[in-house]
PADOTOR-728950 format. One record per residue (C-alpha): x, y, z. Coordinates in steps of 0.2 Angstrom, whole numbers, padded with zeros to 4 digits, always signed. Layout:
XYZ...
***
This chain:
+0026-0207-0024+0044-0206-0031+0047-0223-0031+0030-0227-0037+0036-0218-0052+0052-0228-0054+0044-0245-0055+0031-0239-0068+0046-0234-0078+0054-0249-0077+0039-0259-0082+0034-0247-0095+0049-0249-0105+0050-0268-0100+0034-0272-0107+0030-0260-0121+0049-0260-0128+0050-0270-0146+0057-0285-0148+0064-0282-0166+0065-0300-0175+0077-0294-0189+0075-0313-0199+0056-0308-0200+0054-0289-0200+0042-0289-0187+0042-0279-0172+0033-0289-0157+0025-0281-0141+0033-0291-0126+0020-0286-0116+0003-0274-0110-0002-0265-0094-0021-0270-0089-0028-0253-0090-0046-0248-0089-0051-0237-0105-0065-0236-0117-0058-0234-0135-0066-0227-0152-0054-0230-0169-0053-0216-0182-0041-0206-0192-0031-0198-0180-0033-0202-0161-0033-0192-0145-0029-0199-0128-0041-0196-0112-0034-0198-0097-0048-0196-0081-0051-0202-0065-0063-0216-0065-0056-0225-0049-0052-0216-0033-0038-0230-0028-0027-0240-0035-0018-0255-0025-0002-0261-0028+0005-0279-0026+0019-0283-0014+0036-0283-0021+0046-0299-0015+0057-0298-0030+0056-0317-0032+0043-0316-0044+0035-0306-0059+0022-0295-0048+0005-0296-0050-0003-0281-0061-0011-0265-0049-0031-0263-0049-0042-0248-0046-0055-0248-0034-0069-0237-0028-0080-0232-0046-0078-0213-0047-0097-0206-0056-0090-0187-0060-0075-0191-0068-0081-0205-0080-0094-0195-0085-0077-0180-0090-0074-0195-0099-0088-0200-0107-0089-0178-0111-0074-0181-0121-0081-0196-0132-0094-0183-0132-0086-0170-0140-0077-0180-0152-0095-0189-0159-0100-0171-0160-0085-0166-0170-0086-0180-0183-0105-0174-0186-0099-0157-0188-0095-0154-0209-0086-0140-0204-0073-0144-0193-0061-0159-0201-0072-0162-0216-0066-0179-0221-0057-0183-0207-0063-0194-0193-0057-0191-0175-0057-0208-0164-0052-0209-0143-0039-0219-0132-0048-0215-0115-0038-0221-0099-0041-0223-0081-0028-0216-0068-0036-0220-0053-0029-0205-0046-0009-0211-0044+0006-0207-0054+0010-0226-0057-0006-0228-0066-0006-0211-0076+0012-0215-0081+0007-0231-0087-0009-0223-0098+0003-0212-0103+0016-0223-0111+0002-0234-0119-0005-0220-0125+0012-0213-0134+0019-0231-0139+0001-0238-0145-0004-0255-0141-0004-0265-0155+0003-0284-0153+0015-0282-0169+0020-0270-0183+0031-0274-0199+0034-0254-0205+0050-0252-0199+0051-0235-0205+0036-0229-0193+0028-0219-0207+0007-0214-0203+0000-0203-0188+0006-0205-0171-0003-0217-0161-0010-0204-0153-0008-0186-0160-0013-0176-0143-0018-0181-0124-0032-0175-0116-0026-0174-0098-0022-0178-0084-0033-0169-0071-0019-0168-0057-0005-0159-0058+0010-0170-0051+0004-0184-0066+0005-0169-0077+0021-0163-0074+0028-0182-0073+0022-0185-0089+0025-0169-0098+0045-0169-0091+0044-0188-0102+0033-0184-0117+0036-0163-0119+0055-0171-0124+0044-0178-0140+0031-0163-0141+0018-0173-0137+0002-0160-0136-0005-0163-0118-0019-0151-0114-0026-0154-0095-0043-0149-0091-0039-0149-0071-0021-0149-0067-0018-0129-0062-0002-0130-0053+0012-0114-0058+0025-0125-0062+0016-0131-0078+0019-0113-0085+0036-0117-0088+0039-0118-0107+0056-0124-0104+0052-0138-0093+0036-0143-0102+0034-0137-0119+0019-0145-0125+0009-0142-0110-0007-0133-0112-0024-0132-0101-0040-0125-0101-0040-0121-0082-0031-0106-0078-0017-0109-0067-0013-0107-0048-0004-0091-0051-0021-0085-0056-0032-0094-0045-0020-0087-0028-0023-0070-0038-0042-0072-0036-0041-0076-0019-0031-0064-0014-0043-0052-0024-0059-0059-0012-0046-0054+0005-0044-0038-0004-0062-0036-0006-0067-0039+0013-0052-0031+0020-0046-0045+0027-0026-0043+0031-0023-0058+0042-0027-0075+0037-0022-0094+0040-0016-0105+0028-0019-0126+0025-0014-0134+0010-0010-0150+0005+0008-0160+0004+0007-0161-0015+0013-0151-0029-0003-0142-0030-0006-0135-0015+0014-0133-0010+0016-0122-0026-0001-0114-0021+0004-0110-0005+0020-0103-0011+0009-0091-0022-0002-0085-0009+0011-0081+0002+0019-0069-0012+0003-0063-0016-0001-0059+0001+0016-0049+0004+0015-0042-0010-0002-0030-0005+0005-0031+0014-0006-0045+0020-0002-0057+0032-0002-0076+0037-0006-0079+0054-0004-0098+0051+0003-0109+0039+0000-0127+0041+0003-0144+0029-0011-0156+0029-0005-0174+0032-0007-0187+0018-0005-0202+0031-0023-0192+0040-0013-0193+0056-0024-0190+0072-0010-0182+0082-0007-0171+0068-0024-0165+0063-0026-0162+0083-0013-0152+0083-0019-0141+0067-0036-0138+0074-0030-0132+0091-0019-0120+0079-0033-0113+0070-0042-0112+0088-0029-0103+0096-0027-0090+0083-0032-0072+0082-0039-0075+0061-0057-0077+0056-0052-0082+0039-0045-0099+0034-0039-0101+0015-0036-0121+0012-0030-0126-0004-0031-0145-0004-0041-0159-0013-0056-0164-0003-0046-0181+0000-0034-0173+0011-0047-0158+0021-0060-0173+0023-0051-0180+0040-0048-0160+0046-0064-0158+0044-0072-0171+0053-0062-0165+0068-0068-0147+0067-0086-0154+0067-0082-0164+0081-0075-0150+0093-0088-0139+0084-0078-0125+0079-0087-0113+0072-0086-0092+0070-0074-0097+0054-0076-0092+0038-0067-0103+0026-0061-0098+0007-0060-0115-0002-0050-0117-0018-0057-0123-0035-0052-0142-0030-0064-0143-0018-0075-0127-0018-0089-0138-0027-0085-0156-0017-0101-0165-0014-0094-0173+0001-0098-0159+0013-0116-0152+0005-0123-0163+0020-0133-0158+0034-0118-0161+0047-0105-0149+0040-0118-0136+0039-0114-0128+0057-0095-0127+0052-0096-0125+0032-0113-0114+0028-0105-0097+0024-0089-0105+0015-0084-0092-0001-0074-0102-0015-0069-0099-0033-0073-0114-0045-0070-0113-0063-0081-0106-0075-0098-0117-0077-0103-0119-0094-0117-0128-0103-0114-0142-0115-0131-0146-0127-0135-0165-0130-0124-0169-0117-0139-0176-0106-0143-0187-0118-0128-0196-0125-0123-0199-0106-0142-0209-0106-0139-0218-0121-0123-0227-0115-0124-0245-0118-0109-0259-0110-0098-0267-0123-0090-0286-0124-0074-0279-0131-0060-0278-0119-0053-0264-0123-0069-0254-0119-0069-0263-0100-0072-0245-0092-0089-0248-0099-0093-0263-0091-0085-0257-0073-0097-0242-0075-0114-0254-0078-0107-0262-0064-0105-0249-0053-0121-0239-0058-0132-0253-0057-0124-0263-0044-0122-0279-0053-0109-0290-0060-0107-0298-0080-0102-0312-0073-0111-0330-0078-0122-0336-0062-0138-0331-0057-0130-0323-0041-0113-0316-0035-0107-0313-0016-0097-0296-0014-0091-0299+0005-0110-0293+0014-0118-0287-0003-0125-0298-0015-0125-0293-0036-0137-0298-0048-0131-0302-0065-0132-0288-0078-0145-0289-0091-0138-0273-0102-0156-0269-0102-0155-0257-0085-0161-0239-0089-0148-0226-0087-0164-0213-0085-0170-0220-0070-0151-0215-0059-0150-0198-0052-0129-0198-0049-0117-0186-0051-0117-0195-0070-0132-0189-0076-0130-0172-0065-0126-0159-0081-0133-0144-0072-0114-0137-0066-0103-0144-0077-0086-0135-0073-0072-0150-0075-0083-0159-0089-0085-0141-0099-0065-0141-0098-0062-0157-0107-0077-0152-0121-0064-0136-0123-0047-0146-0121-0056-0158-0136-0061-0144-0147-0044-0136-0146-0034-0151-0150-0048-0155-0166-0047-0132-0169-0028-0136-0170-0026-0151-0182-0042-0141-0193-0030-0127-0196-0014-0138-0199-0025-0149-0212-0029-0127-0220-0009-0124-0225-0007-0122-0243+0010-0127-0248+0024-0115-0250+0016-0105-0237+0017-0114-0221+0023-0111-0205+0039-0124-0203+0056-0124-0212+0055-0121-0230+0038-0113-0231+0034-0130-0230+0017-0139-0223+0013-0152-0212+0013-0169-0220-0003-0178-0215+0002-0196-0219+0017-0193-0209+0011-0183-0196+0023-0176-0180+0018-0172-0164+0027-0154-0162+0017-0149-0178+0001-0149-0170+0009-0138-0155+0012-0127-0165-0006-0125-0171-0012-0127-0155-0001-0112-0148-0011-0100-0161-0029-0110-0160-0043-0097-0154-0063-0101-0156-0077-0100-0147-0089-0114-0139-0107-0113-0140-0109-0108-0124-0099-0091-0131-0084-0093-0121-0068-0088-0130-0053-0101-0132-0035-0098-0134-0018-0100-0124-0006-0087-0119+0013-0089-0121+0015-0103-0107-0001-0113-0113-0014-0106-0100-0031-0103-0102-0039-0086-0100-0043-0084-0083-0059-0083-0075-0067-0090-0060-0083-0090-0053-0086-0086-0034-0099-0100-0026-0104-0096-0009-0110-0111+0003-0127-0107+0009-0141-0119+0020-0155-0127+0006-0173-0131+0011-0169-0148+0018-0153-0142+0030-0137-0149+0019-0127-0136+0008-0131-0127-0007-0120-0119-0018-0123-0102-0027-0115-0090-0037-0111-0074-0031-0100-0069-0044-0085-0068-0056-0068-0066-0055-0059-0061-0074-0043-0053-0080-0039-0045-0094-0024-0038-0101-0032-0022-0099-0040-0021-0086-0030-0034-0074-0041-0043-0062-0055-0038-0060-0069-0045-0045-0089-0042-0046-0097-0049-0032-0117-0046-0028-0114-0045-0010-0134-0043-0003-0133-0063-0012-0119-0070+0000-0126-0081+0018-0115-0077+0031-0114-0089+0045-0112-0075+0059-0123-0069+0071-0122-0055+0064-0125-0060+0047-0111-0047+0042-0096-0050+0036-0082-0055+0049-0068-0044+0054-0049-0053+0051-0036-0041+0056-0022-0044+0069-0023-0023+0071-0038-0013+0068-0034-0001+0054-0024+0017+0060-0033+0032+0057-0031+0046+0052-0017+0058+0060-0008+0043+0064+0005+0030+0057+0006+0012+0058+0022+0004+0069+0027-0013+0065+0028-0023+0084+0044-0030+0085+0046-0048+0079+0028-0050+0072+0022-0049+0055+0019-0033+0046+0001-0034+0049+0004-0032+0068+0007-0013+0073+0003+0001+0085-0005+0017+0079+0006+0032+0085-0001+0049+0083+0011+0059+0070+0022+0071+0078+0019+0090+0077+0021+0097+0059+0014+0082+0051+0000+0074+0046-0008+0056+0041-0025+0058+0028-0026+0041+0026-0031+0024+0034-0016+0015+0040-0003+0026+0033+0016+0018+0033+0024+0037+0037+0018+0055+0041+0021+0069+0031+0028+0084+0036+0017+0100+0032+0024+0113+0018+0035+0127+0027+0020+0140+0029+0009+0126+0037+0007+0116+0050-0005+0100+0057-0022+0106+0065-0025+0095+0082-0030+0081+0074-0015+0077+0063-0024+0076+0049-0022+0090+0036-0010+0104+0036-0018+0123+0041-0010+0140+0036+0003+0144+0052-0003+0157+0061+0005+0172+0059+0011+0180+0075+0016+0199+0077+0016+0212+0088-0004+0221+0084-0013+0236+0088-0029+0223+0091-0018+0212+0105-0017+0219+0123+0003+0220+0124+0001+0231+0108-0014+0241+0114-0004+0242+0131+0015+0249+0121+0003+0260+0108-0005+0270+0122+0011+0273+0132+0020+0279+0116+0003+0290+0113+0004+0295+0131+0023+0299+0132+0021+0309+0116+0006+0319+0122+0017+0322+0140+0030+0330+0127+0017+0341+0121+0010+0348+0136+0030+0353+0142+0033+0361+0126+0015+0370+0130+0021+0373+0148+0037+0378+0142+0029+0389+0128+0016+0398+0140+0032+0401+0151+0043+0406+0139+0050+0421+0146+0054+0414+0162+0070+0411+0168+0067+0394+0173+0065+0392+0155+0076+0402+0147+0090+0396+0160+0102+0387+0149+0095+0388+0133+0079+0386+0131+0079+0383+0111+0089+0367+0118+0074+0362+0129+0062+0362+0114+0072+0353+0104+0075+0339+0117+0056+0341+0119+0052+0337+0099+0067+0324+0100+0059+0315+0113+0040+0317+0107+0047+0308+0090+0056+0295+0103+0040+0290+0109+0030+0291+0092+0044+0279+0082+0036+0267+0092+0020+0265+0084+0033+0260+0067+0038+0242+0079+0021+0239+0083+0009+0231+0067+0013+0219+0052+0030+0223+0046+0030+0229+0031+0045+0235+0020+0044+0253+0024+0040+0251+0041+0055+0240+0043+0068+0253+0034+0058+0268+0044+0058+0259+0062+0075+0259+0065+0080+0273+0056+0068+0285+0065+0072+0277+0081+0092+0280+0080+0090+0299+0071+0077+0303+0086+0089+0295+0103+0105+0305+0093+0094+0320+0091+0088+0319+0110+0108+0315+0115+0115+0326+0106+0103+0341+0115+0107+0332+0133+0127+0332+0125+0126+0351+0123+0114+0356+0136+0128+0346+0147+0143+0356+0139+0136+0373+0140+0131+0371+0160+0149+0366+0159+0155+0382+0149+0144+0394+0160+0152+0388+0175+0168+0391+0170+0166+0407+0161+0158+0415+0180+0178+0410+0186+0190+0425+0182+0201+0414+0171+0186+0407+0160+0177+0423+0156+0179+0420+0138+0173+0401+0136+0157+0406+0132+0160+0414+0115+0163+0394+0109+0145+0389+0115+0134+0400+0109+0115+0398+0101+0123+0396+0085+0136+0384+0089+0124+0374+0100+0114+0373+0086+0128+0368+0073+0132+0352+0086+0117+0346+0087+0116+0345+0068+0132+0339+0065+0131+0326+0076+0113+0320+0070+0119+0323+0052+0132+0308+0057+0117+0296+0061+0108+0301+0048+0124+0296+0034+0126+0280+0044+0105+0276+0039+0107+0283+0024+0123+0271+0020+0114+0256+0030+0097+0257+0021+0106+0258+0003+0118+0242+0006+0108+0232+0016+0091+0236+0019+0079+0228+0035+0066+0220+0023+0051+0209+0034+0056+0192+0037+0045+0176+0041+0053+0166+0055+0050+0148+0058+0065+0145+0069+0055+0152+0087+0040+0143+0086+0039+0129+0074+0020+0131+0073+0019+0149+0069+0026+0161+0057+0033+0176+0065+0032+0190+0054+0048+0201+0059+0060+0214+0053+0075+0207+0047+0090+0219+0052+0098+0217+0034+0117+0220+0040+0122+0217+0057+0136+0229+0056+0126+0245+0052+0113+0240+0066+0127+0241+0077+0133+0256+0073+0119+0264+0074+0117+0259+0089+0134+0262+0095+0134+0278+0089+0118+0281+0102+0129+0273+0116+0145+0283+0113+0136+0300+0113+0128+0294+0131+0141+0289+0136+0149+0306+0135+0136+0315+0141+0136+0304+0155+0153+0308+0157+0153+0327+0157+0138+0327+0169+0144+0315+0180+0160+0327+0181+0149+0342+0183+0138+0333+0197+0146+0345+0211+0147+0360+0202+0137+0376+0213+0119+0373+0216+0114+0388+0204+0121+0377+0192+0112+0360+0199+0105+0355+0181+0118+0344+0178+0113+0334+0193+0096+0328+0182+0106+0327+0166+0117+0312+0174+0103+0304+0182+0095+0304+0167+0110+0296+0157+0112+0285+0172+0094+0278+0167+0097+0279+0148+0114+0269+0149+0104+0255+0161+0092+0254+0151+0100+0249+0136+0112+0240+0143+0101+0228+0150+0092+0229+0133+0104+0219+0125+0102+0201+0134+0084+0203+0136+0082+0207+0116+0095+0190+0113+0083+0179+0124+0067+0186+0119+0058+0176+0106+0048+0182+0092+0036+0198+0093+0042+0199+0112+0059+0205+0105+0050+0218+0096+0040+0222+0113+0058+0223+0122+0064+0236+0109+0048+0245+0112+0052+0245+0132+0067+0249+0129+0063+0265+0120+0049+0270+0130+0056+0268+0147+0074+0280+0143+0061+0292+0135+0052+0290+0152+0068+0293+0160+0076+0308+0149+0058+0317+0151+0056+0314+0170+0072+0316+0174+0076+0332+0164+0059+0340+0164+0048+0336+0178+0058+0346+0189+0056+0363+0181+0038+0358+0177+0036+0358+0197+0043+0374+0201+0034+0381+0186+0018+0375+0191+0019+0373+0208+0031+0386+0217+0032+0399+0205+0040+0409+0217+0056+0401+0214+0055+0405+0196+0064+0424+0198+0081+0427+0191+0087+0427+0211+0081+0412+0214+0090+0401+0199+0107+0412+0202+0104+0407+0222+0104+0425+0229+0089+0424+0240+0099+0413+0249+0113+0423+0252+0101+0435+0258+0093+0426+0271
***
């Protein structure tokens, strides 16, 4: 293509340089390409390049010789009637008295033939002009051309722009929509009335979006248009976390092995949706193998250069094709266009010889002299000029979609928009240097860009006009859909529009009940290389595939997933946490030891019961009062040990229920002031059996007067009084307040008392634990005094069970999680009161209630016995 490039240069400014012949003052052309256009002459003249011919065929080079000139071949109907629209529009702008009063607008209309040799070469005639000779030296008057309309394809567009936006030429392109064009520092005369690429991928992308369809493959061409296209589209799609399943190049040589190979790709692959962006030059071949290995249960997105292609509206494609969603440019509607394409008539001048090739072509004759000319098997008739263009039915005459043709009405009407408000300046208030205005009889190219950048109108059809900073159009597409007509080829319909704004972005509307879809189903197809994660789980990318491939894991506990294919779960807020389906976070439940729970019902009725066992002693003991069972060894003692151990068993019921403040300063004060109460009695029930024994012995007589009621009673105060500062001191510096613990069980809030300070708990309690162990002590040294003095014999069992007891409290309170370490506590307390009452008062309860005959005075002091 390159090189194709390289020798149009060299021949363009070999034949249309001037040969200045200083003697004479007359600039010679040295030479002309042979170029098929149609020309109209006027005031100021716009440029048309179109494609009329689909090929153009080059001479061999032998380099011996000046080569022979390139021809076209193979008469393209749509694009000469784009150009016949553009004589069109200019007929109808010379009418109008409106726009350019005064000034008459006449065309240089070339054919490209669909190569870049051939568009360069229009090009350069275009911005040299093609007269033979010119003796103003000083090159005052228009430009030979003072803007081009074209070229449809983007790789002539950006070769020509790269030459002539180094003059700011105006080139507005009714078809070329590649990205790159967008570059106003590469091209910055480059305008267009067909939005570009960028948008186009963007609206395509906007249609995946619309079906859900994450994972796609891609065909595009090995041009700049689809190259950059594809480039786009793959952005795009990574952009909103698509996917391409394939990517694959279409060949230009239509290689057989190559085009094999593609459709086994898009056999073999997982994706329902194909997205092509390609001219139908380069799909044509693709196609023609899908057909023949029938491939069908694809749906196709087709781009705007061949979402309206005639080539595959026929009955064959229909199996493959029906269904096919595309974007197309917007159609519009062009009044008295119909007719002006009837009344076209051949002309004898050469420099209109596109005419003649179409009357040729249309009518399948020649102008040729003879009565009849052989074309290989096909023989012409001669032209008369007298053929009725009314009787063809071609893509010529067909205006009723006219999407590229309505581009170049719009590119025309710009260009004439722009040089209307150039000819409006009033001098000393114009845009360029000095205030000044554009002078019209000496007229430069960039002057008109700069018009042209601001232009803005509207057509009749009501469209709006104008150009952004980079010289696109206003983007908006519509969406045809591919859909089986009455006689089985391929009908295309609208289904809807694709438009951005500035506003409101892009925005698609689709009328989905109007779209065929060529499933069994009739539904649309499902394209997704992982079916979307619900809720409750996230999504986890598959080592060394694409984004779009994952595994749905479910979220761990504590978090939760509320949407469809969520990247990450999120943890729940402290107090909450997932409910079973991962979904949406719940209130934790809040556990503690209740009244309403059978562990708590269970605790609370042996508290109850050990408090009601302390109140039918202190009944026995009252109703037996005078007995010296009971009055043995001070019986004021007994009932205080009695009311000590009732409130033992009662501080329970402050451990069980929700904590609150005052139950958690209560609890444990209550507990430690009741267990020093209750050791305290057993401390001085143990010292007095202690002091009595000795004071029976001659040498002890007097150890009693330091034990008497008085005194007993003062000890016992005393030494609660201490437990009672040490509260008193705890509960002011650092008070048990209720606590919410998470760190047991990360699903549940434990509701517990938090100690406050460690420190003053453990006083407390090792202020219980000193005292029994001291009563432990004495009795244990007391344990073989006489039998009349056997109390202290229950007192150290008793202290044996409180000091086992809590001792083995402490590991089993560490390990003990949540309201079971409350329920340890309460164990703890319950079963040493258990102890301290069985094993202190159960045996005088026996011998009161059941052998009352070992309640006497002589009994206790062991007399009987001595008797016997």
């Amino acid at each position: 293509m390159w090189l194709t490039l390289y020798f149009s240069l060299y021949m363009s400014f070999n034949c249309i340089s001037a040969d200045s012949v200083l003697r004479s003052g007359t600039c010679l052309l040295k030479g002309h390409f042979e170029l098929n256009g149609m020309y109209k002459d006027g005031d100021f003249i716009l440029g048309g390049l179109f494609h009329v011919h689909f090929f153009t065929v080059f001479p061999d080079l032998s380099f011996r010789m000046e080569p022979e000139r390139p021809y076209c071949e193979k008469f393209n109907m749509e694009g000469f009637q784009h150009a016949q629209t553009m004589a069109f529009a200019i007929d109808e702008i010379n009418k109008n008295p409106s726009l350019l009063p005064n000034i008459t607008l006449g065309y240089h209309l070339y054919d490209n033939c669909v190569m870049l040799g051939m568009a360069f070469r229009a090009a350069m005639s275009l911005s040299s002009g093609t007269e033979e000779f010119f003796t103003d030296l000083n090159c005052t008057g228009p430009p030979p051309v003072i803007g081009i309309v074209g070229d449809a394809s983007s790789t002539p567009s950006i070769a020509i722009s790269s030459v002539l936006g180094l003059f700011r030429v105006p080139i507005v392109s009714h078809y070329a929509t590649c990205s790159c064009l967008s570059n106003r520092k590469k091209y910055p005369s480059f305008f267009r009335t067909i939005p570009s690429d960028a948008f186009q991928v963007r609206a395509m992308v906007q249609i995946l979006r619309y079906f859900e369809w994450t994972w796609v493959g891609l065909l595009y061409s090995d041009d700049d248009y689809g190259i950059y296209a594809a480039q786009l589209f793959q952005q795009e799609m990574q952009l909103f976390g698509y996917c391409i399943a394939f990517s694959e190049i279409l060949p230009n040589d239509h290689n057989t092995k190559d085009i094999q190979r593609i459709t086994g790709v898009i056999q073999a692959s997982t994706a329902s949706v194909v997205v092509v962006f390609a001219l139908s030059s380069y799909l044509l071949p693709l196609m023609d193998e899908v057909v023949l290995q029938n491939m069908t249960g694809r749906q196709w997105i087709a781009s705007e250069a061949w979402a309206t292609s005639l080539e595959y509206h026929t009955p064959r494609f229909l199996p493959i094709l029906g269904g096919t969603l595309g974007i197309a440019i917007r159609r519009g509607e062009i009044q008295g266009l119909h007719d002006f394409l009837l009344q076209l008539h051949p002309s004898n001048d050469p420099k209109n010889n596109m005419l003649r090739n179409f009357w040729e072509n249309m009518f399948e004759c020649s102008f040729e002299t003879g009565d009849i000319k052989s074309d290989g098997e096909h023989l012409k008739k001669v032209c008369t000029e007298k053929e009725d263009l009314s009787n063809t039915n071609t893509t010529y005459t067909d205006v009723s979609g006219l999407r590229a043709s309505y581009n170049v009405y719009k590119a025309v009407y710009a260009l004439a928009h722009a040089l209307h408000d150039l000819m409006q300046c009033e001098e000393g208030r114009g845009p360029f240097s000095g205030n000044k205005c554009a002078d019209m009889t000496s007229l430069k190219p960039w002057q008109l860009v700069h018009y042209l950048q601001e232009v803005s109108f509207t057509t009749g059809f009501g469209d709006h006009v104008s150009f952004d900073k980079n010289g696109d159009a206003l983007p908006i597409y519509d969406v045809l859909n591919w859909q089986p007509s009455s006689d089985g080829s391929i009908a295309v319909h609208n289904v809807g529009v694709v438009n951005e704004g500035m506003a409101t972005g892009m925005v698609l509307t689709l009328d989905e009940k109007a779209i065929y879809w060529n499933f069994e189903a009739k539904k649309p197809p499902r394209s997704v290389c992982s079916e979307s994660c619900t809720s409750g789980t996230r999504r986890a990318t598959r080592k060394g595939l694409p984004v779009c491939c994952f595994d749905c894991l479910p979220c761990g506990d504590g978090e939760i997933s509320n949407t469809t294919d969520a990247i990450e779960c999120t943890e729940c807020p402290e107090d909450f946490w997932s409910n079973p389906d991962k979904d949406q976070c719940v209130p934790k439940e809040v556990e503690f030891l209740s009244y309403e729970e059978p562990l708590g019902i269970s605790l609370t009725t042996a508290s109850l019961l050990g408090a009601c066992f302390c109140v039918l002693v202190m009944v026995i003991f009252a109703l037996h009062r005078n007995t010296p069972i009971v009055r043995a060894n001070n019986s004021e003692l007994s009932f205080l040990l009695l009311l000590s151990l009732k409130l033992c068993f009662l501080c329970v019921l402050l451990f069980i229920g929700r904590p609150e403040l005052w139950t958690c300063q209560l609890r444990h004060a209550v507990f430690g002031i009741s267990f020093v109460l209750c050791v305290s009695s057993i401390l001085v029930k143990t010292m007095v059996v202690i002091a009595v024994f000795k004071s029976s012995r001659p040498e002890g007589k007097g150890a009693m007067k330091w034990f008497g009621a008085a005194q007993q009673r003062c000890t016992v105060l005393v030494l609660t009084a201490l437990q009672v500062v040490i509260c008193a001191v705890w509960l002011s510096t650092a008070s048990p307040t209720p606590h919410k613990n998470n760190q047991y069980i990360r699903s549940k809030i434990v509701y517990e008392c938090a100690i406050g300070s460690v420190a003053g708990f453990s006083l407390l309690l090792g202020y219980i634990g000193l005292l029994a162990a001291i009563s432990f002590l004495l009795a244990f040294l007391a344990r073989n005094l006489p039998d009349n003095f056997n109390e202290a014999k229950f007192i150290t069992f008793s202290m044996l069970i409180f000091c086992a007891v809590w001792i083995a409290f402490v590991p089993a309170y560490v390990s003990s999680p949540g309201k079971y370490a409350v329920a340890v506590e309460i164990f703890a307390i319950l079963a040493s009161s258990f102890g301290l009452l069985v094993a202190i008062f159960a045996p005088k309860c026996y011998i009161i209630l059941l052998h009352p005959e070992r309640n006497t005075k002589n009994a206790i002091m062991g007399r009987e016995a001595q008797k016997k």
